[in-house]
C-alpha positions, -999 to 999 in steps of 0.1 A, spaced: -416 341 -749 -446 341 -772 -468 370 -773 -503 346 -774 -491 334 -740 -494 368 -728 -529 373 -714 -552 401 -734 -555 419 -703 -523 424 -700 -493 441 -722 -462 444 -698 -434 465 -707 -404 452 -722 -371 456 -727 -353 451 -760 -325 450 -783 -328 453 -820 -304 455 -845 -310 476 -877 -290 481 -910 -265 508 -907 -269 531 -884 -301 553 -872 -310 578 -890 -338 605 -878 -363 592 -899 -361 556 -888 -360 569 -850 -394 587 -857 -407 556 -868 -398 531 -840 -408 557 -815 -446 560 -837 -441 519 -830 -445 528 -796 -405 518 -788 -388 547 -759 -354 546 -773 -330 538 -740 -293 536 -757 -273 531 -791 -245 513 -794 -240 513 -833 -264 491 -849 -277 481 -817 -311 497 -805 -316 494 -765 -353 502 -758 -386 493 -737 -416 486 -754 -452 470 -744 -450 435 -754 -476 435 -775 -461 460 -798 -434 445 -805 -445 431 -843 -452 467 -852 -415 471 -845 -404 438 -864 -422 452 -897 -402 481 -903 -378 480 -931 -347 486 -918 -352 465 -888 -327 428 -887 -332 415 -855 -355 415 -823 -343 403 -788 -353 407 -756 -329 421 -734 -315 399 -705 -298 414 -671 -260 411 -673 -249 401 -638 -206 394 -627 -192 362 -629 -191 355 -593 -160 330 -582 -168 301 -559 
């Protein structure tokens, strides 16, 4: 998804995944949360929040910050 395809009226709220360098210290919480990221989970050096689209380069130029995904629903595999 590419955030100039997202219309200027709008700035939906987003889940994401991003992966940091070691592990989250205070400080680096402080600052994706003054990014405008609601921290959901932590799994390690994996970062489960939700976000309004637009926001999300304010997130990608922090420091400390690897990798930006969105998240994806995980459904069962379902036999036939």
């Amino acid at each position: 998804m590419q955030l100039n395809q997202v219309p200027a009226t709008e700035n939906p709220q987003v889940e994401i995944l991003v992966r940091i360098a070691g592990t989250l210290e205070s400080g680096q919480r402080s600052q994706l949360e003054a990014a405008g990221m609601q921290i959901r989970g932590l799994m390690g050096e994996i970062i489960v929040g939700v976000i309004d689209l637009r926001q999300i380069p304010r997130i990608a130029e922090l420091e400390f910050v690897r990798y930006i995904e969105l998240s994806s629903p995980v459904y069962p595999h379902s036999s036939p």
